[in-house]
C-alpha positions in Angstrom: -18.0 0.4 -8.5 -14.8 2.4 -7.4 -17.2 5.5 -5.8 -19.4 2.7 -4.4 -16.1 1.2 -2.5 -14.8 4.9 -2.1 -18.1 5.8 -0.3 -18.4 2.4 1.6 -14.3 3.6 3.2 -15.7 6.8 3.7 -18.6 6.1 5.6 -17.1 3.1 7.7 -13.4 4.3 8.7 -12.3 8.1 10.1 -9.2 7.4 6.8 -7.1 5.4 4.8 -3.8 6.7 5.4 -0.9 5.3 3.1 2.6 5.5 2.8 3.9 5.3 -0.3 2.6 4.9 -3.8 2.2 2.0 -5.8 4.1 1.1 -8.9 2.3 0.0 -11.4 3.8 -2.2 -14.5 1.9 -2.1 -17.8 4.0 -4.8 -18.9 3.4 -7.1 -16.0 0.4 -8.0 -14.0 1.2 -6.6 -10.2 0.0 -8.8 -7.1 -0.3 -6.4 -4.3 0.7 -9.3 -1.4 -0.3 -8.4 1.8 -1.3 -9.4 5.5 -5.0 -8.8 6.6 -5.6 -7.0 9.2 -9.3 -6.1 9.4 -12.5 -6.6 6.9 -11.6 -3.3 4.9 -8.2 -4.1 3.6 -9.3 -5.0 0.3 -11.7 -2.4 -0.1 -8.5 0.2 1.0 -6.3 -1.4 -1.5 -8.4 -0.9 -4.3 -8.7 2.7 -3.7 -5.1 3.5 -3.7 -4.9 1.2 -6.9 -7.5 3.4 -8.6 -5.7 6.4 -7.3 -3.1 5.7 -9.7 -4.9 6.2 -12.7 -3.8 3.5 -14.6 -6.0 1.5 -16.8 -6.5 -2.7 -16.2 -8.6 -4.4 -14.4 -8.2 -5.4 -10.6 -9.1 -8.7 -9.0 -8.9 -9.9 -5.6 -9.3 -13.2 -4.0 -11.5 -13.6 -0.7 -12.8 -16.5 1.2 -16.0 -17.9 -0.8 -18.5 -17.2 2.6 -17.4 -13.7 2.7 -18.5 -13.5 -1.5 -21.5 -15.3 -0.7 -22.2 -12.5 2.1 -21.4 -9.3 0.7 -22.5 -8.6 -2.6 -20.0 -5.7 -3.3 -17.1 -8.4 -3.4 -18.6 -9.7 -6.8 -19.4 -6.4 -8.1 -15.8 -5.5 -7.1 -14.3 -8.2 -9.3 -13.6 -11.0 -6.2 -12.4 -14.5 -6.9 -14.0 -17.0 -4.2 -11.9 -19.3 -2.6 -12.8 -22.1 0.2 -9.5 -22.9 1.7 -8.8 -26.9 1.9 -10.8 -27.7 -1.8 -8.9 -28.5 -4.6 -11.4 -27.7 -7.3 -11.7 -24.4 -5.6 -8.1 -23.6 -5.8 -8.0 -25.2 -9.6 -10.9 -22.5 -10.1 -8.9 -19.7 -8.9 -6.1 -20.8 -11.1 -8.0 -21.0 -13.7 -9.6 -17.5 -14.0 -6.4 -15.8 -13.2 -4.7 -17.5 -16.0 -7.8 -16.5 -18.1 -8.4 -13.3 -16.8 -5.4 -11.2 -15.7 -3.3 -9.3 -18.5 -0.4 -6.9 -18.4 -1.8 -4.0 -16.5 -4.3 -5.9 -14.9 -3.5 -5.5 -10.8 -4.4 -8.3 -8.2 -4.4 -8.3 -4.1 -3.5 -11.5 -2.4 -4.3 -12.0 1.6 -2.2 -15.5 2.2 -3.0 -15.6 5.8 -6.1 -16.8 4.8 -8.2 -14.6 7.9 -8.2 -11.5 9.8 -5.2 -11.0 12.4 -4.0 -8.2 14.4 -1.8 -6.1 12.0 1.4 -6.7 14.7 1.2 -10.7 14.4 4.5 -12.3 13.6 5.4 -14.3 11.9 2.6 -13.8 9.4 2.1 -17.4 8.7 1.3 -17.1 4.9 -0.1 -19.7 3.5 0.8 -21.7 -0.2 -2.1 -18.7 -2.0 0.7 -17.4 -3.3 1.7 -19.7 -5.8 -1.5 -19.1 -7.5 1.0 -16.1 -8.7 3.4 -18.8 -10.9 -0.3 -19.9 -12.5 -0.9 -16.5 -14.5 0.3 -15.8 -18.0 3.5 -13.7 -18.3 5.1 -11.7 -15.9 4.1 -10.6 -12.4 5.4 -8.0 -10.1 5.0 -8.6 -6.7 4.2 -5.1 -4.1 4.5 -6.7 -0.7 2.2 -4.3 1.4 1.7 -3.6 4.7 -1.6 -2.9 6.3 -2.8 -2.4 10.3 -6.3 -1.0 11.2 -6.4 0.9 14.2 -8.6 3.1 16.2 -5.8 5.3 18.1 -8.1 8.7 19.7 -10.3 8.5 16.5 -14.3 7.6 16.6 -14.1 5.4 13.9 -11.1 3.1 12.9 -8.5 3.7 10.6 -6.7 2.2 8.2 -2.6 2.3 7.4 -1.1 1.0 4.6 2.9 0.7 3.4 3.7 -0.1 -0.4 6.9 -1.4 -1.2 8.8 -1.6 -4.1 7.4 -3.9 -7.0 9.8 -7.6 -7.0 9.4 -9.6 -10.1 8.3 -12.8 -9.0 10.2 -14.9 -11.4 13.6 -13.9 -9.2 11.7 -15.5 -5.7 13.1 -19.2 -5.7 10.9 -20.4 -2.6 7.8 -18.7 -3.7 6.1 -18.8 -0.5 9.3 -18.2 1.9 10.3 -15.4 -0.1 7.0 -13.3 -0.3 6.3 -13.8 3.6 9.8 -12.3 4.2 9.3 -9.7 1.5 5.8 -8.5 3.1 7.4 -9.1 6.5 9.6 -6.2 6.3 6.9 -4.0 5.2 4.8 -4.8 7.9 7.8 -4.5 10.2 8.2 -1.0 8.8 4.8 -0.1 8.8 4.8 -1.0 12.7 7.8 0.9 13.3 6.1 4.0 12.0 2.8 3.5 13.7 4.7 2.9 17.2 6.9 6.2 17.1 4.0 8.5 16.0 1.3 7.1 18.1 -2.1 9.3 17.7 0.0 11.6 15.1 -0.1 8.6 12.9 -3.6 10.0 10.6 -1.9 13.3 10.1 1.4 12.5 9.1 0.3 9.5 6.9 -2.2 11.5 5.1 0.3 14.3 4.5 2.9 11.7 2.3 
């Protein structure tokens, strides 16, 4: 599966550039929290998880017509989730709490749909407590994404990792990781604006 989302990157986008390299725990599970900003952001974050070379499993939750439509979302280990149902969300609870174990990574998109990667405030929705649902500890990577087509023939897309954030220590769980992935994304924006159609080159390089 991870060449089959490798080659579905590569055949779609000109790059996935990203800054910074993600932390992995092997005593925690990590939730890479992030905004969404086109239809291959969970495809891009796998990759750089897989870059790392760290065993685990990796799940991610996506909107349940988007699972029903693609079928590399369930080959790619996605959790369905229909915004507004209750059993849904108890579902999604549910397998997490079975399924994720130290190691184990997961990517979280709380704004529940594609924006522009510049929209603030993000507007996260509650998805994140689903986080307070799985057994043991969890380290949170707020990350930063933006697809863009600057001077290229196909789009691109940029990510920022930050630095993991255990979420026992966020009192207002939802508050807290919206600021968190806030100042990524703030960050990331900074970058993209000041190197303009350098942005490919110089993120590839780091």
């Amino acid at each position: 599966m991870h060449m089959t989302v490798r080659h579905s990157l590569q055949r779609q986008l000109s790059g996935v550039f990203a800054s910074g390299c993600p932390v992995l725990d092997p005593a925690a599970v990590t939730a890479f929290v992030c905004n969404h900003s086109g239809r291959w952001d969970g495809f891009a974050v796998w990759a750089e998880r897989f870059k790392v070379r760290k065993p685990g499993k990796h799940l991610s939750i996506v909107l349940e017509e988007s699972h029903e439509r693609y079928w590399i979302f369930r080959g790619a280990g996605a959790v369905p989730i229909s915004p507004g149902s209750i059993s849904s969300v108890r579902n999604v609870t549910r397998v997490l709490r079975d399924a994720l174990r130290p190691g184990d990574t997961l990517a979280l998109f709380p704004q529940g749909r594609i924006f522009p990667g510049d929209k603030l405030p993000l507007g996260f929705k509650s998805l994140t407590r689903v986080l307070s649902h799985i057994a043991g500890p969890v380290m949170v990577i707020p990350t930063a994404l933006a697809t863009e087509m600057l001077h290229l023939k196909k789009p691109a897309v940029f990510m920022s990792f930050g630095s993991p954030v255990p979420f026992a220590s966020l009192g207002h769980h939802v508050h807290d990781v919206e600021a968190l992935v806030t100042g990524q994304v703030v960050s990331l924006r900074s970058r993209l604006n000041a190197l303009g159609e350098n942005a490919p080159i110089q993120f590839e390089n780091e």
